[in-house]
C-alpha positions in Angstrom: -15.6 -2.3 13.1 -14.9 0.9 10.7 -15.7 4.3 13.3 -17.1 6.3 10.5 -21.0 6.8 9.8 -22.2 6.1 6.5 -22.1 10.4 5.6 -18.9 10.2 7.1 -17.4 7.2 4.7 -19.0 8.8 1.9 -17.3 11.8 2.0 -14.1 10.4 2.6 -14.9 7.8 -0.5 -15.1 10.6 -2.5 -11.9 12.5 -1.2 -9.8 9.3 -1.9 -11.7 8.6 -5.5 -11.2 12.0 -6.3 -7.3 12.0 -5.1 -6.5 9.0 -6.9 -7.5 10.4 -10.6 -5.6 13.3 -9.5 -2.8 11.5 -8.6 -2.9 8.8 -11.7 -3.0 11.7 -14.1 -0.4 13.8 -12.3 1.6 11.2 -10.2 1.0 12.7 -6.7 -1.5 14.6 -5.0 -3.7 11.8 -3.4 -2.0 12.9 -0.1 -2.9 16.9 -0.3 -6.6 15.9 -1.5 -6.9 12.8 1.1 -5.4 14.1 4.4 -7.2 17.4 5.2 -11.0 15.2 4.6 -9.7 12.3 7.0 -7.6 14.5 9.9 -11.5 16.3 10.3 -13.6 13.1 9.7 -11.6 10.3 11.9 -8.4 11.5 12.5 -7.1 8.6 14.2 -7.1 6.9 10.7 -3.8 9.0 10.1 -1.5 7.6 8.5 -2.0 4.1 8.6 -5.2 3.7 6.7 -4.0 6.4 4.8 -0.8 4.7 3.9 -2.2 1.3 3.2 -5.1 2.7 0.6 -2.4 4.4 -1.7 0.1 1.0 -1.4 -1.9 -0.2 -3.8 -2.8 2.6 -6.0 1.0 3.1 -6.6 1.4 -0.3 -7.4 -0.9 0.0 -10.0 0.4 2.9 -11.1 3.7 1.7 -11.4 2.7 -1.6 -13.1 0.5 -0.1 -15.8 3.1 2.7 -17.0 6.0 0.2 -16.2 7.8 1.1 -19.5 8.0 5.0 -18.2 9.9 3.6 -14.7 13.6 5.1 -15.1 14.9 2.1 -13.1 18.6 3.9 -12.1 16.8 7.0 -11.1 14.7 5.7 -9.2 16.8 3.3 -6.7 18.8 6.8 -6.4 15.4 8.2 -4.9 14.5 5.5 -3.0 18.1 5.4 -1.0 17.8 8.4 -0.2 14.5 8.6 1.1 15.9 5.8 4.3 17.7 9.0 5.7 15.4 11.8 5.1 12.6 9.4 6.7 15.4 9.9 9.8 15.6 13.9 9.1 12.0 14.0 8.9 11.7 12.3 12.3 14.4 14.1 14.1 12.7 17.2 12.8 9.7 16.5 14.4 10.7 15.8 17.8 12.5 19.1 18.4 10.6 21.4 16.3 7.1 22.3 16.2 4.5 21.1 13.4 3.9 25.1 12.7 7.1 25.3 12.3 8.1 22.7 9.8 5.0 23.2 8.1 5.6 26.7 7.0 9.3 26.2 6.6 8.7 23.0 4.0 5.5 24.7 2.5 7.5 28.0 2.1 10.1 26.1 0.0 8.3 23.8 -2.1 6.9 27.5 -3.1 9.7 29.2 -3.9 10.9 25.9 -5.9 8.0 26.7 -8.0 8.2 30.2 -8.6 12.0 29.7 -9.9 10.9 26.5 -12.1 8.2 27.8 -13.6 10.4 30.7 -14.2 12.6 29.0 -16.9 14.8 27.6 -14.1 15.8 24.2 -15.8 17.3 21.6 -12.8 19.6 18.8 -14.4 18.5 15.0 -13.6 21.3 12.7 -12.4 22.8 11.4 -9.2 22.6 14.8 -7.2 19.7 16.0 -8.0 17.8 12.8 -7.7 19.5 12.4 -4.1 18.6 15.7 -3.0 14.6 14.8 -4.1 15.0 11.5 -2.0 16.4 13.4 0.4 13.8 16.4 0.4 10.9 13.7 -0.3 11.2 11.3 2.6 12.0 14.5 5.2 9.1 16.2 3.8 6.9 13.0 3.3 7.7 12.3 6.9 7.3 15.6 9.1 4.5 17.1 6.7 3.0 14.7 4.5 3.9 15.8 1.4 6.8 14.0 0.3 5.6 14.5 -3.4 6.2 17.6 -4.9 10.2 17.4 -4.5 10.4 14.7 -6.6 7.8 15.8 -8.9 9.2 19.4 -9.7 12.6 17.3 -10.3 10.9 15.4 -13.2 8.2 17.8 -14.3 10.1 18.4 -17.6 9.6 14.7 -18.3 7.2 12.2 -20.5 3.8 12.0 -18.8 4.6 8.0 -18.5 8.4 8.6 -16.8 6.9 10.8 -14.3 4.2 8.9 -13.0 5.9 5.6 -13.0 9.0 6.7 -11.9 7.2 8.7 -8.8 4.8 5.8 -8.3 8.1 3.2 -7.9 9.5 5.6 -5.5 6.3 6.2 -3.5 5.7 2.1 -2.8 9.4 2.1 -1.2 8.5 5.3 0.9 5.1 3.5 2.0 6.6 0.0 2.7 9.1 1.5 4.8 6.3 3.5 6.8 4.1 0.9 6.8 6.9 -1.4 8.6 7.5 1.5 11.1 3.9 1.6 12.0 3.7 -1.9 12.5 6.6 -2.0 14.7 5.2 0.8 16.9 2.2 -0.6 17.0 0.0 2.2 14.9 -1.7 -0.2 13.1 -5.3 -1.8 14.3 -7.2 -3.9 12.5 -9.9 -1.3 11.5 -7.7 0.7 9.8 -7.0 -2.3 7.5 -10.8 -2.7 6.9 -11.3 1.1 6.3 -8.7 0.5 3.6 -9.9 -2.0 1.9 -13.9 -0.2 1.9 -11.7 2.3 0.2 -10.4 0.4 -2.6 -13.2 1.1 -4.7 -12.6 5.0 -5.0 -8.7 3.5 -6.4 -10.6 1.8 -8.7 -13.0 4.8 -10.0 -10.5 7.1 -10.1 -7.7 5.2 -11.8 -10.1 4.9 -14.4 -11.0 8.6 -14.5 -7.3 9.0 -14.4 -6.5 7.2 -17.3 -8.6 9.6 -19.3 -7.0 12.9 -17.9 -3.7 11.4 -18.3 -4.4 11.5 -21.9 -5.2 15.1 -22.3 -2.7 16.0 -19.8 0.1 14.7 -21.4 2.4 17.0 -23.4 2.0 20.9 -22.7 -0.8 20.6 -20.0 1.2 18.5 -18.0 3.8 20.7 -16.5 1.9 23.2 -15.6 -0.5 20.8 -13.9 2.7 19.7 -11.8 3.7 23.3 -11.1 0.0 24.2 -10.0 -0.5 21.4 -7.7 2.9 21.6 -6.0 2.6 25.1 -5.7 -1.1 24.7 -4.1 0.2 21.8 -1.5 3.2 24.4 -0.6 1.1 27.1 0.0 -1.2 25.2 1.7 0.8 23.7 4.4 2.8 27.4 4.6 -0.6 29.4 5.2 -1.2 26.4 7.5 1.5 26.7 9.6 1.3 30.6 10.0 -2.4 30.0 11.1 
């Protein structure tokens, strides 16, 4: 049985429809959007349910805008994600969650800030480690493993980004998925809350494929830079609070 009233499902319904068009126009964001509406409503829903309901809205991502996915890249990413997952977990057992939120939010920040400054970051076999790197320590100790890899590509075809970040966020939630099973996180109402949710994928997917069309070209980077630089400043002000 779902432990949500129906006021209570709606308004998380509506956080996850409105986080998936964000994050099927942009390529991340569902997490920033999602989390804060679920950690007040039913907090015990964290991460599993969470975790299951984007699977497939990543997946879909990925398999509409497949001809964008920048297969090389993207392996690099996802390699390197396996050992910032381990960072990520280290770093939360000996430091608090203040702490690493206002260290990580502080520097997803300032990565904006020099970006969106003219700063132009080369793509190839460092830099896409170092995102994998950042994006599964970040992912894991803060929840938002997105922006790393996003800022990375933000110079990038509207297609490339998404599907290339949509590839890489199915490995990063397969691999959490497993962990959570193996620890026993995962109930079977958190599985049935997920699926009740698969309808706001649906909506906003749609929505999303509108938005992705007007965001596309100039609009698109800036989008990027806005919404990383909110979900920094958000988890810094958080942790300082």
């Amino acid at each position: 049985m779902i432990p949500l009233s129906a006021p209570e499902f709606a308004v998380v319904l509506v956080a996850v429809t409105v986080g998936a068009a964000v994050q099927g126009s942009v390529g991340f964001g569902a997490n920033q959007l999602a989390v804060p509406v679920l950690a007040v409503v039913e907090p015990r829903a964290l991460p599993a349910t969470l975790s299951m309901w984007i699977l497939p809205l990543t997946v879909a991502m990925a398999v509409r805008e497949r001809h964008g996915i920048e297969v090389r890249n993207a392996l690099t990413i996802v390699a390197w994600r396996i050992p910032g997952t381990v960072v990520g977990a280290l770093t939360v057992a000996a430091v608090s969650a203040d702490t690493i939120s206002t260290l990580a939010g502080g520097a997803v920040v300032a990565a904006v800030v020099v970006t969106a400054g003219g700063a132009t970051v080369p793509i190839n076999r460092a830099t896409t480690a170092a995102a994998g790197l950042a994006s599964g320590a970040m992912g894991t100790a803060t929840s938002i493993g997105g922006p790393p890899v996003a800022l990375l590509y933000q110079r990038r075809e509207g297609p490339v980004l998404r599907a290339t970040l949509a590839v890489t966020f199915v490995a990063g939630l397969l691999i959490s998925l497993t962990g959570q099973a193996a620890v026993g996180a995962i109930e079977g109402w958190h599985a049935l809350l997920a699926l009740a949710l698969l309808p706001g994928t649906v909506v906003g997917l749609a929505v999303a494929r509108v938005l992705a069309h007007r965001l596309d070209g100039p609009w698109l980077r800036p989008a990027v830079l806005t919404l990383a630089g909110t979900a920094g400043l958000v988890a810094f002000l958080s942790g300082l609070a």
